[in-house]
N, C-alpha and C positions, 0 to 999 in steps of 0.2 A: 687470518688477515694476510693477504700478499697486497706488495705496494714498497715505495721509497719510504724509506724510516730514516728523518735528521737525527743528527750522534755527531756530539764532541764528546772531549774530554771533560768532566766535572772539575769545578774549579777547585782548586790545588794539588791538582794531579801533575797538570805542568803550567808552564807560563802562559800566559795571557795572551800571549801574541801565538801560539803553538792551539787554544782553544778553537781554529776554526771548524765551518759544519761543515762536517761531512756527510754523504749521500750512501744510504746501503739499502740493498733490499730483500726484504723478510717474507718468505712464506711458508705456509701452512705445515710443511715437514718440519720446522724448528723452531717454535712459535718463542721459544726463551733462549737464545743462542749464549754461548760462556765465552763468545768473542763478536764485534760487529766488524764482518772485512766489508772495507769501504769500497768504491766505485775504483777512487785513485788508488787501491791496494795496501793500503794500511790496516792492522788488525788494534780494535779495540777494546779491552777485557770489558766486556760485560758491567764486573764490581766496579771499571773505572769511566764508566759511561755515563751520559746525560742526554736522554732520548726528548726530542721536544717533535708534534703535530707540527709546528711552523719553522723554518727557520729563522735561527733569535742569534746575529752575529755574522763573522766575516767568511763568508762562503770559501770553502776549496776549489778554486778556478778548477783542477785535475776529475774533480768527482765530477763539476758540471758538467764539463766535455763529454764526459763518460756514461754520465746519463741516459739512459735509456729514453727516459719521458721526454729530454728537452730535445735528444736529436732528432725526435719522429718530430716534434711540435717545429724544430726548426729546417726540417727537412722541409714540409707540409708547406711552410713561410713562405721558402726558396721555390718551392712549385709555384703557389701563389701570387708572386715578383713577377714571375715572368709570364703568366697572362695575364699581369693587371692592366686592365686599361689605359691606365694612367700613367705605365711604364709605357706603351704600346701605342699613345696617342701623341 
């Protein structure tokens, strides 16, 4: 599997507010990593993780930036803007 993998922290690891998701991504050379480094640069143990399909909670502004997937998608937008018609008419 290669692709973004959501990862906080599992609850009572740390505080509530310190729980948010973060963005990492996983492939095929280390399909069970013993740490999740995230987009924003944070390394996650593994034992202290909580890998979720969707994100469930208050997003890492730092990881979204960093994203790979959202700045093609927002790159893609910003192309999009400016031949839209309806900017244009």
């Amino acid at each position: 599997m290669t692709g973004t993998v959501v990862v906080r922290y599992r609850a009572g690891i740390v505080g509530e507010t310190q729980r948010q998701v973060h963005l990492t991504t996983l492939d095929d050379s280390d399909p069970a990593p013993t740490e999740w480094r995230t987009h924003c640069g944070i390394g996650i143990p593994a034992e202290q993780a909580e890998i979720s399909e969707l994100p469930a909670g208050m997003p890492c502004l730092p990881c979204l930036m960093r994203s790979p997937e959202l700045r093609e998608s927002a790159a893609g937008d910003a192309a999009g803007a400016v031949d839209s018609p309806a900017r244009n008419g």
